[in-house]
ROKOL-767235 format. One record per residue (C-alpha): chain; x, y, z negated. Coordinates in Angstrom, 2 decimals. Last residue first. Example, Ala and Ser with C-alpha at 12.3 -4.5 7.8 and 13.67 -1.06 7.14 Angstrom:
<atoms>
   cadena        xx        yy        zz
        A     13.67     -1.06     -7.14
        A     12.30     -4.50     -7.80
</atoms>
This chain:
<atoms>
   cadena        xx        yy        zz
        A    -96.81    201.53     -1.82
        A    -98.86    204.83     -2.63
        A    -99.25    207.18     -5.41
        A   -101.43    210.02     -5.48
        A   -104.11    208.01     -6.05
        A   -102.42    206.22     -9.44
        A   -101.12    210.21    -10.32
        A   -104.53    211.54    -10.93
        A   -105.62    208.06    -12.36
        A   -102.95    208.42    -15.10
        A   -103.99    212.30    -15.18
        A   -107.71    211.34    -16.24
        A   -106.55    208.96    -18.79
        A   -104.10    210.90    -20.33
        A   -106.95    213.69    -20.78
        A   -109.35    211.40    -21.99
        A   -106.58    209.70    -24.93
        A   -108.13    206.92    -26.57
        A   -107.68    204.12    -24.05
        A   -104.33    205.11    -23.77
        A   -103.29    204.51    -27.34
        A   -100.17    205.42    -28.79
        A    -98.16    203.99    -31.27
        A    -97.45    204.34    -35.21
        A    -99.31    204.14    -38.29
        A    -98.50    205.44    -42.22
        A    -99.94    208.99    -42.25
        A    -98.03    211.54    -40.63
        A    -97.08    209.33    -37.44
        A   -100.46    208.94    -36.71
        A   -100.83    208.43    -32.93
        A    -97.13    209.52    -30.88
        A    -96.28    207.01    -28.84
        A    -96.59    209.72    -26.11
        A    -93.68    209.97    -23.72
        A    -93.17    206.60    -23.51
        A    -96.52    205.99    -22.79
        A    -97.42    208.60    -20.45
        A    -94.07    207.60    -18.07
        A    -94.98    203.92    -18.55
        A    -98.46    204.64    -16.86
        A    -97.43    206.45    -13.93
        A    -94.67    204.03    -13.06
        A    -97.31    200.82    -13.42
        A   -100.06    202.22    -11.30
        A    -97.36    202.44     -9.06
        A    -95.16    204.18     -6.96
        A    -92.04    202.03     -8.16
        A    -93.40    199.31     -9.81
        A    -91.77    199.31    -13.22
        A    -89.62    196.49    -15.10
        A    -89.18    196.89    -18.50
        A    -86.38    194.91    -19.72
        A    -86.10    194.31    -23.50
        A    -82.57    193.66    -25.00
        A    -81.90    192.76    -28.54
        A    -78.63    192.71    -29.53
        A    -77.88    189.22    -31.80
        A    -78.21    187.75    -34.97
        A    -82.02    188.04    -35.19
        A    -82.95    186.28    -38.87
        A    -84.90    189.53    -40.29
        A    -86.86    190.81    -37.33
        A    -86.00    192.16    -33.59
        A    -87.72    189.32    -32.00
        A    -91.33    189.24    -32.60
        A    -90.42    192.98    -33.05
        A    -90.68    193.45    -29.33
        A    -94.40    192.02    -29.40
        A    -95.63    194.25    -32.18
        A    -94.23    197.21    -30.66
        A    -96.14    196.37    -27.17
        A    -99.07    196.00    -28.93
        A    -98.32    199.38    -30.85
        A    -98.05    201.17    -27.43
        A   -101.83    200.37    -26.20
        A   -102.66    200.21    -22.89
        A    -99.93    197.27    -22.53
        A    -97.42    196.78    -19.80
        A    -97.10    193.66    -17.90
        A    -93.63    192.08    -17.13
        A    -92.17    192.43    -20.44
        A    -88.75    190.78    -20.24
        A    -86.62    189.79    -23.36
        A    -83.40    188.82    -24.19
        A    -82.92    188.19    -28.06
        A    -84.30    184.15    -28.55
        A    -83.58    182.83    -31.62
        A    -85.62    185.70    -33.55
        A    -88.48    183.90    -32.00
        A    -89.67    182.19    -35.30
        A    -92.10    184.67    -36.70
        A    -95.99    184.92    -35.30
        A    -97.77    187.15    -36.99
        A    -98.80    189.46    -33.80
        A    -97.17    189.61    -30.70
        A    -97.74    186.27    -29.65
        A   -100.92    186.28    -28.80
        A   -101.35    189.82    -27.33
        A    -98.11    189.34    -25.58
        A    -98.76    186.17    -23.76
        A    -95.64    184.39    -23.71
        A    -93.68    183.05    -20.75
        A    -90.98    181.17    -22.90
        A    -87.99    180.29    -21.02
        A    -84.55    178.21    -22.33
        A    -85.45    174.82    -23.27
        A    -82.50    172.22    -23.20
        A    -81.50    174.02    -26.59
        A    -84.40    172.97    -28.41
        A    -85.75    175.93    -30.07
        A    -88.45    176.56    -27.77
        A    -89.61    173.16    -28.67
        A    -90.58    174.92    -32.29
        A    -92.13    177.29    -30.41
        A    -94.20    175.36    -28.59
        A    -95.34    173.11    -31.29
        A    -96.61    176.40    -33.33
        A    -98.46    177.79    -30.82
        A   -100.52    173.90    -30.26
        A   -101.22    174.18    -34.10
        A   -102.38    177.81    -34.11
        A   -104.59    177.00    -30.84
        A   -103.48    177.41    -27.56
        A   -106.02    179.71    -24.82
        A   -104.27    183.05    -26.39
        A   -101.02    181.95    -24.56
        A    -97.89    180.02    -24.98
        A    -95.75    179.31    -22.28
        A    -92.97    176.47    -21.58
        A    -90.69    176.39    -18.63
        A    -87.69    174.21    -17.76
        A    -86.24    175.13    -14.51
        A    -86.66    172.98    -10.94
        A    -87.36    175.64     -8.67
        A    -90.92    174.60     -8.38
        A    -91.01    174.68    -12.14
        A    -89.99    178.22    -12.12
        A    -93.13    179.34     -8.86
        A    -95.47    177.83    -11.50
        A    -94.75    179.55    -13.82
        A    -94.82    182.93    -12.64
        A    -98.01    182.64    -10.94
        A    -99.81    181.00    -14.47
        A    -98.78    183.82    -16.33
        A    -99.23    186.46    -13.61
        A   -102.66    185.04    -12.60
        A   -103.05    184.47    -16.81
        A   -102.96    188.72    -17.35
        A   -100.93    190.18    -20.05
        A    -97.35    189.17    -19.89
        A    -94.27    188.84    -21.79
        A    -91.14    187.01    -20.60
        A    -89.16    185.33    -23.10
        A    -85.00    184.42    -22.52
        A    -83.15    182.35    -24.16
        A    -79.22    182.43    -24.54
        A    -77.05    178.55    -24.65
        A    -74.80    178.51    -21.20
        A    -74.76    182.34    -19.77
        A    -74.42    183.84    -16.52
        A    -76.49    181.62    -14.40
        A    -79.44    181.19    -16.75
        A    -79.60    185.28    -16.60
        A    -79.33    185.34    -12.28
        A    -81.85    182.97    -12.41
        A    -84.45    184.71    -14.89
        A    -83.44    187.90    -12.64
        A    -84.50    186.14     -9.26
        A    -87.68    184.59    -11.14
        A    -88.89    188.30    -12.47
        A    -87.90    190.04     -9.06
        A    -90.20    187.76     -7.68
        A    -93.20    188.01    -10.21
        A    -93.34    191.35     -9.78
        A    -95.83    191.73     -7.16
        A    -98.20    190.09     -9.92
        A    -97.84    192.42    -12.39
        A    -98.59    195.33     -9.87
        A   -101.71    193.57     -8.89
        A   -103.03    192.94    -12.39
        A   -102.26    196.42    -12.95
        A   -103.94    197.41    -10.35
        A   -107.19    195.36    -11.06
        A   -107.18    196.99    -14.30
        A   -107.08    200.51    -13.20
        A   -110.24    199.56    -10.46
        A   -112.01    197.92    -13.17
        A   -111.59    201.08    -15.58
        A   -112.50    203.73    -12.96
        A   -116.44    204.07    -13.35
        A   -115.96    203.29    -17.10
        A   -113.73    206.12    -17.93
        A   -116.41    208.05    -15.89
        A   -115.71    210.09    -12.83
        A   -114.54    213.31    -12.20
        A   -112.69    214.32     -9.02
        A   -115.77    215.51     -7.54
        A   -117.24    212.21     -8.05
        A   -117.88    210.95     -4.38
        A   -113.80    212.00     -4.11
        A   -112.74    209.37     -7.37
        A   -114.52    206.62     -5.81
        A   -113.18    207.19     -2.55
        A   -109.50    207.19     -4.24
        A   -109.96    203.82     -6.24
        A   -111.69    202.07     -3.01
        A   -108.30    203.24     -1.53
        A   -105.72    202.00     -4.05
        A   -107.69    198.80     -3.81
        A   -106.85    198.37     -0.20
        A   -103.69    199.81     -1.14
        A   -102.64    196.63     -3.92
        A   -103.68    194.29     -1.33
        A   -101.20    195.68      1.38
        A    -98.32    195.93     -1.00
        A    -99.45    192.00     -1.62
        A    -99.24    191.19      2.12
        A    -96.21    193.26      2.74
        A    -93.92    191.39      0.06
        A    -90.85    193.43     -0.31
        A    -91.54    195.57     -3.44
        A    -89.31    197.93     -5.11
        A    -89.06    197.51     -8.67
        A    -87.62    200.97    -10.78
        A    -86.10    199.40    -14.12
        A    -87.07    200.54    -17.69
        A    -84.47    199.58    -20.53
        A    -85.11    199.14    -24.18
        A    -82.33    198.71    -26.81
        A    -82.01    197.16    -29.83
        A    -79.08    197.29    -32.13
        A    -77.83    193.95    -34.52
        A    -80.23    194.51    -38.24
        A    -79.27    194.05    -41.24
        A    -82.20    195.51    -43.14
        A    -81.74    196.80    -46.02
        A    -84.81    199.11    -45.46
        A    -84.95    202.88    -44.14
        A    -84.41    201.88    -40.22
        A    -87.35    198.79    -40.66
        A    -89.35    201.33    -41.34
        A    -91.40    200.82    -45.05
        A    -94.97    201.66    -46.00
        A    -96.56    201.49    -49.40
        A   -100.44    201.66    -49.89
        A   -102.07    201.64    -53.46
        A   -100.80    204.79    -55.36
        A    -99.36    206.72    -52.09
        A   -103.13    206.74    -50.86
        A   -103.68    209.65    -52.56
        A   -100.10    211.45    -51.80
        A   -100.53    210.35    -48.69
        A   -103.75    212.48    -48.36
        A   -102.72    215.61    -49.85
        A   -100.07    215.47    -47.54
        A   -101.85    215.10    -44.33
        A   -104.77    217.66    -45.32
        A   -103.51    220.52    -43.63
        A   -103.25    218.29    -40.66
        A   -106.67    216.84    -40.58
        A   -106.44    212.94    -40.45
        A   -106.89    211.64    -36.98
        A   -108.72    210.37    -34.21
        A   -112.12    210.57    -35.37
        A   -113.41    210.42    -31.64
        A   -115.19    213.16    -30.17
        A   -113.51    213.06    -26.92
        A   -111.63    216.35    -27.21
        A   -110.30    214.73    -31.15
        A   -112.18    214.94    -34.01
        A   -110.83    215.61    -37.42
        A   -111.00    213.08    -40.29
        A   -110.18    213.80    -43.92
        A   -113.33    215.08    -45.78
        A   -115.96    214.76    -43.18
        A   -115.16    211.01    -41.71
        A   -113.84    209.71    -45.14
        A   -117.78    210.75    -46.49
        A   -119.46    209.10    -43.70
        A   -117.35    205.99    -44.11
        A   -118.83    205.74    -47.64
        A   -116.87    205.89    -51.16
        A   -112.88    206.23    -50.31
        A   -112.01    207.39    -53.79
        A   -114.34    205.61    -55.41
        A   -114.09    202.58    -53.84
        A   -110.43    202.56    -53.79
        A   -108.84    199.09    -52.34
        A   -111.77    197.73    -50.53
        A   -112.57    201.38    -49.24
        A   -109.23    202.19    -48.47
        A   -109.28    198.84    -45.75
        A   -112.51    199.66    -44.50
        A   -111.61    202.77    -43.53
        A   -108.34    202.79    -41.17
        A   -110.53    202.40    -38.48
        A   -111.66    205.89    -39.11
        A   -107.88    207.14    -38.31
        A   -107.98    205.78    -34.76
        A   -106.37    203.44    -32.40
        A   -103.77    201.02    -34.13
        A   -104.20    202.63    -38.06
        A   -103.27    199.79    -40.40
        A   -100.63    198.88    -37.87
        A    -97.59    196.90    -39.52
        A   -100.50    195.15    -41.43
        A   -100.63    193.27    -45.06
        A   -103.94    193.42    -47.78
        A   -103.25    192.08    -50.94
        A   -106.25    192.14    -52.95
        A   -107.11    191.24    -56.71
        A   -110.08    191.77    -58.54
        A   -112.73    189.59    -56.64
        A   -116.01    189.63    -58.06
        A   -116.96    186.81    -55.92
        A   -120.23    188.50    -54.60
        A   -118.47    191.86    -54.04
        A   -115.62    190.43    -52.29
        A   -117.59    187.68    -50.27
        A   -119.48    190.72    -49.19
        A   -116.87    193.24    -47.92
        A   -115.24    190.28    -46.49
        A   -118.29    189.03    -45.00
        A   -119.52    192.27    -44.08
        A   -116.14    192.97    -41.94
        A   -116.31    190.40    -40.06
        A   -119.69    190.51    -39.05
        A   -119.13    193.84    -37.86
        A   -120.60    196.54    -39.04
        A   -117.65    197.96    -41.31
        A   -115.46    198.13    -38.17
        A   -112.20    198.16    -38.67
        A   -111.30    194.34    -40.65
        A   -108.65    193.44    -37.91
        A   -106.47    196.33    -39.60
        A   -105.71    193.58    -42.33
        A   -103.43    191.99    -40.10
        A   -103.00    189.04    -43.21
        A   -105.45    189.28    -45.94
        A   -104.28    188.40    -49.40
        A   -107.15    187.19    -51.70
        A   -107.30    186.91    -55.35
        A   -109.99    184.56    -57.54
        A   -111.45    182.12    -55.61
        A   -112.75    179.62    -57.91
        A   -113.07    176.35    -55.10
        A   -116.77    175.70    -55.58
        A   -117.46    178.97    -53.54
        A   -115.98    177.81    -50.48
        A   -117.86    174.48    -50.29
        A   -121.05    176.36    -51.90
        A   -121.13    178.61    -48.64
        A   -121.22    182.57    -50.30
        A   -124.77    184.52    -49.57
        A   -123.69    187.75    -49.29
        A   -126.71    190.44    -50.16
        A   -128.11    192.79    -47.61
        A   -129.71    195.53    -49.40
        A   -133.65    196.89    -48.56
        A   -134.06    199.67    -51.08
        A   -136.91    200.77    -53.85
        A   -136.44    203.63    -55.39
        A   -137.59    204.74    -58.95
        A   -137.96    208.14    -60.13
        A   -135.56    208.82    -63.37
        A   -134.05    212.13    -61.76
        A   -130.73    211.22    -61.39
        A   -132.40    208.10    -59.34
        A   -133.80    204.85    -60.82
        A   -133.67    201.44    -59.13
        A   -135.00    198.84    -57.32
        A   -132.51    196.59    -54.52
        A   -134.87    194.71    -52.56
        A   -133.33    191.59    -51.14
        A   -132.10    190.48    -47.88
        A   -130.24    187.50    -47.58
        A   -126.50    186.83    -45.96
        A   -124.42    184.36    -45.03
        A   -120.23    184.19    -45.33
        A   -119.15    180.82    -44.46
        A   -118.88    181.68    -40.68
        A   -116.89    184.74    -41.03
        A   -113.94    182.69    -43.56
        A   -113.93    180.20    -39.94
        A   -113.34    183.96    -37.87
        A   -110.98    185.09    -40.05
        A   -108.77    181.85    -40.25
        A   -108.05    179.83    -43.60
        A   -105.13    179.60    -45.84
        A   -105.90    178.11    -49.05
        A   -103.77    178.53    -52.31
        A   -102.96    177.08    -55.37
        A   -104.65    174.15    -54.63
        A   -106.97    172.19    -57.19
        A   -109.82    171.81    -55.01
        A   -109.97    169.78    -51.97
        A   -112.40    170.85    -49.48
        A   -115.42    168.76    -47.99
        A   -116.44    169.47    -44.43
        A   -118.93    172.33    -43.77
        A   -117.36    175.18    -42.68
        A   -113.82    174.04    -40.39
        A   -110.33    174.64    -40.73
        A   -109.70    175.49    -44.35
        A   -105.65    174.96    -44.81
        A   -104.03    173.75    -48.00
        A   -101.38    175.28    -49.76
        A    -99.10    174.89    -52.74
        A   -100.57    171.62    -54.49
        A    -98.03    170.02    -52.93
        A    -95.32    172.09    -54.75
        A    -91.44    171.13    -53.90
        A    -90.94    174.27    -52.78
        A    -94.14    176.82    -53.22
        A    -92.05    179.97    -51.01
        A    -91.09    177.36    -47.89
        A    -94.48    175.42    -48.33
        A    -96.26    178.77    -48.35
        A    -94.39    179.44    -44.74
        A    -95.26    176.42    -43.11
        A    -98.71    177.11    -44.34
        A    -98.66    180.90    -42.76
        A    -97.31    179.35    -39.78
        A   -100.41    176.97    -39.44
        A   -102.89    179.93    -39.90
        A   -101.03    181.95    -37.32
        A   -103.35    181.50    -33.89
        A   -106.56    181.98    -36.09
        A   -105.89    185.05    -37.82
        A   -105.60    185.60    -41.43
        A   -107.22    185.54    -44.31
        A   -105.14    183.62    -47.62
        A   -107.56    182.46    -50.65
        A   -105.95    182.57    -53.89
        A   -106.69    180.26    -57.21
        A   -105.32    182.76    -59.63
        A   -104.44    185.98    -59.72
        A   -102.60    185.95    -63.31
        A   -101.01    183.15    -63.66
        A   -100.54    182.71    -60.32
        A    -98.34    185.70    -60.50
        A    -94.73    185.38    -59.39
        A    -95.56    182.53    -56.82
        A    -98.25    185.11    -55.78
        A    -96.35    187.65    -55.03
        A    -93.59    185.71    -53.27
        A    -96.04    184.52    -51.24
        A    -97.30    188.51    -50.52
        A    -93.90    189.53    -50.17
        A    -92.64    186.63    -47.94
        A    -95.50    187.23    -44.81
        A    -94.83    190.91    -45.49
        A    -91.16    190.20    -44.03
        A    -89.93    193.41    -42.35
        A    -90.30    192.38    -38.42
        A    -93.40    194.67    -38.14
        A    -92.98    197.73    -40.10
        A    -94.50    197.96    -43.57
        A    -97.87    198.37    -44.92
        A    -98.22    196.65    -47.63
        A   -101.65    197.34    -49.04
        A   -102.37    197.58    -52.50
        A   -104.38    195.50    -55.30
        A   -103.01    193.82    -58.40
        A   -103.05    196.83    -60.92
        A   -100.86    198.78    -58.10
        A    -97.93    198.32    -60.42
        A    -98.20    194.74    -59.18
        A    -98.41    195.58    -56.01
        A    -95.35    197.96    -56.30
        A    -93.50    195.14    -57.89
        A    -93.88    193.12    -54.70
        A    -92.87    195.34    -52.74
        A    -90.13    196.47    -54.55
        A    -89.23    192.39    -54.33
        A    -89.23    193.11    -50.45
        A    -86.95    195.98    -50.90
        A    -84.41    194.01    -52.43
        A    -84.42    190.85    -50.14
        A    -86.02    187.94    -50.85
        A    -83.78    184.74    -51.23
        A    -84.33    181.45    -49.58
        A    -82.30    178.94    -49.51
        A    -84.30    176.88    -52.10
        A    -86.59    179.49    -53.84
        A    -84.63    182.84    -54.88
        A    -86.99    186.03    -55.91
        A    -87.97    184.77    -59.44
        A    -90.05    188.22    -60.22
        A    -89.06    188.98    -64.05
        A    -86.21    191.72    -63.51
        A    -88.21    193.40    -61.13
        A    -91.30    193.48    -64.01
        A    -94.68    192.49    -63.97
        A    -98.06    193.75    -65.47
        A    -96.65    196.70    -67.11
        A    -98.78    198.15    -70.11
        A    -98.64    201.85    -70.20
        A   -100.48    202.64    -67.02
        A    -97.74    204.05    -64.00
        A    -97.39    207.46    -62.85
        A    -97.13    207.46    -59.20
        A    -93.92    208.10    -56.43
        A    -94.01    206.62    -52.78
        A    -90.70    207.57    -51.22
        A    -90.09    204.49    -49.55
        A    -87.64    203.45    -51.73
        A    -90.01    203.15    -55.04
        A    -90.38    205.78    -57.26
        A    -92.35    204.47    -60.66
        A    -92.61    207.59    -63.03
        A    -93.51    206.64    -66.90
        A    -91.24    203.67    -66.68
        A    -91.51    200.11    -68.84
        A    -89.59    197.60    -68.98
        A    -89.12    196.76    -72.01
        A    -85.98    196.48    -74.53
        A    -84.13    199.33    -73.45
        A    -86.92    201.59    -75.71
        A    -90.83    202.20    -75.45
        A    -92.91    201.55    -78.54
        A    -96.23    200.26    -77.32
</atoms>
């Protein structure tokens, strides 16, 4: 190929975020050739880098950027670009978001009614002819069987083996559909290579001989850097061969003998590996146009005697159990007590959270405000104590469907409704849409930081037009003051690779002084 102005080619690709590879000499797409404008729509620059980078990435990388960035858009813009080339495409995600991710297809395939279609159950017929099918993890699980076989072959030293190999058995109604790319949506889902889940991606890969994979997460490393496995597998078998292998080259252990992280002296080699197939960007180093946001903890002192009195009984069975073990008990000999706590603590907030709901309706006409929480007693507490005062409540919780999530958000957007109680583990991840709400309460904290990340940035995104405030109210003496002082000071896991967050759970020596403090503590 004779290179001049008139192609497109570079011998050094940098992108924005800093990742830099030699590219092949035949380009499969260009910037100037990826139609980024569809009805109102318009991706941004650094999404179309995104794009480009996965097709520099010969068709399979991982996008790894920030929550609240847009993946959904890259990957559909991706393949609107490229159907040529990847084909019939089957979108994984998670149940609660397959509906969003067809509203969203229908946005980015205008017009197209061959666009999308969703796969809701494992046996029904399926339409062919789509250019896409979204279908949950857990349905895509179910379709994926598999038979034993022996494997024979020859060794480097031409004696023959015989092997046992577990071989995916694809359901004809999926296979009959010519399933040539995939794009899988919270790829970081996939973490365990046992798991069911897992094998039948792994499998269904293998068996389909699929060539192209766009795998999307804000967190492809939530709790630790062996989770991160499956995914570099998938997109560099022989780079990333066998999870044994990762574990000795890169990993390191941590006091609990976890495989917490990559080894520092190796941090750099190892981005600049991954750099060819994974790009990350921060929301701070995009063209983002973001308003500020800012995150406020409050001190909560609580008036009601009988649940103060609760919350000590079980502060006491807490401290007996800790004396009988010399100070020294198991993470599972504590755990119920911790999470009856912090049930408790959520709970004895629910009155300053109905008082300061009020006092927010009160002091403007048209703002919404969501209120995150964990637990369904605080959920269900909390609600029901707002329609007794005559407000308009909705929630939305793991126990609603994709379909059911979706209808409650879009009646969030009426203006006569003004509260969402949302769970946070629901509707922190994938869904988009709340950007029309920027005041925000998180009643219950999260053990895990990037949960909490994921839920802010359900509202901090592209489309927010306002200040984001989030209000964490704290228990003062509490379970719940303990553990936001760790957290805050800690959200720390993998910073040198391409995560972010903290995990409590996976932290012994956090753990011990959280309960440390929780018996020292009293209401």
């Amino acid at each position: 190929m004779k290179l001049g102005t008139d192609t497109c080619y570079q011998p050094l690709k940098v992108y924005k975020c800093g990742h830099v590879f030699i590219e092949d000499l035949i380009t499969k797409r260009s910037v100037q050739q990826i139609n980024a404008l569809v009805g109102d729509k318009i991706a941004r620059s650094y999404q179309i880098d995104g794009v480009q980078f996965f097709y520099d990435s010969n068709y399979s990388a991982l996008i790894a950027d920030e929550m609240g960035t847009g993946k959904t858009a890259q990957a559909l813009l991706a393949l609107r670009n490229a159907y040529d080339l990847m084909g019939t495409t089957l979108i994984i995600v998670k149940s609660a978001i397959t509906y969003q991710w067809q509203q969203q297809a229908r946005i980015w395939f205008l017009d197209d009614p061959m666009g999308n279609y969703i796969i809701t159950n494992t046996k029904g017929f399926i339409p062919p002819g789509f250019k896409s099918y979204t279908i949950s993890m857990d349905t895509f699980s179910r379709m994926i069987k598999f038979e034993t076989k022996n494997d024979t072959s020859l060794d480097q030293w031409g004696r023959r083996h015989t092997r046992q190999l577990d071989v995916a058995i694809v359901s004809p109604h999926l296979k009959a559909l010519g399933i040539k790319s995939i794009i899988v949506d919270e790829c970081h889902s996939f973490k365990d290579p046992s798991s069911m889940r897992s094998k039948a991606l792994i499998g269904f890969i293998k068996a389909e001989d699929i060539k192209h994979k766009l795998f999307l997460s804000g967190t492809p490393i939530k709790n630790r850097a062996d989770e991160y496995f499956v995914t570099l597998n998938l997109l560099a078998p022989e780079e990333f061969p066998s999870l044994d292998a990762f574990k000795s080259k890169w990993l390191m252990r941590d006091s609990a003998g976890r495989y917490s992280r990559i080894q520092t002296f190796l941090e750099e080699e190892f981005r600049e590996r991954i750099s060819k197939f994974v790009i990350r960007r921060e929301k701070k180093d995009v063209s983002i146009d973001l308003p500020d946001f800012q995150r406020d903890f409050l001190l909560v002192n609580v008036d009601n005697d009988a649940m103060r009195r609760v919350y000590n009984e079980e502060l006491d069975k807490l401290r007996l159990l800790m004396a009988s073990k010399g100070g020294n008990p198991s993470h599972a000999e504590v755990s119920n007590s911790l999470m009856t706590l912090r049930r408790l603590t959520g709970m004895m907030k629910i009155d300053w959270a109905v008082e300061e709901i009020e006092e927010f309706l009160d002091s403007c006409d048209i703002e919404k405000i969501a209120i995150g929480v964990h637990h369904h007693t605080v959920r269900d507490g909390l609600y029901g104590v707002l329609k007794a005062r005559g407000h308009n409540v909705l929630k939305l919780s793991g126990e609603d469907n994709s379909e059911a999530k979706e209808k409650i958000k879009n009646e969030f957007g009426k203006a006569e409704n003004r509260i969402l109680i949302i769970n946070m583990l629901a509707g922190g991840v994938g869904m988009d849409g709340l950007q029309i709400c920027n005041n925000v309460i998180v009643l219950e904290r999260q053990w895990n930081s990037t949960d909490e990340d994921q839920f802010e940035s359900r509202f901090h995104r592209s489309g927010q037009l306002l200040k984001v405030m989030a209000k964490y109210p704290l228990v003062k003496g509490s379970v719940d003051e303990f553990f936001a002082d760790m957290v805050e000071n800690k959200r720390y896991i993998f910073e040198k690779t391409v995560g972010n967050g903290w995990d409590l759970m996976g932290s012994p020596t956090s753990w011990k002084a959280l309960v440390n403090d929780t018996i020292n503590g009293r209401l």
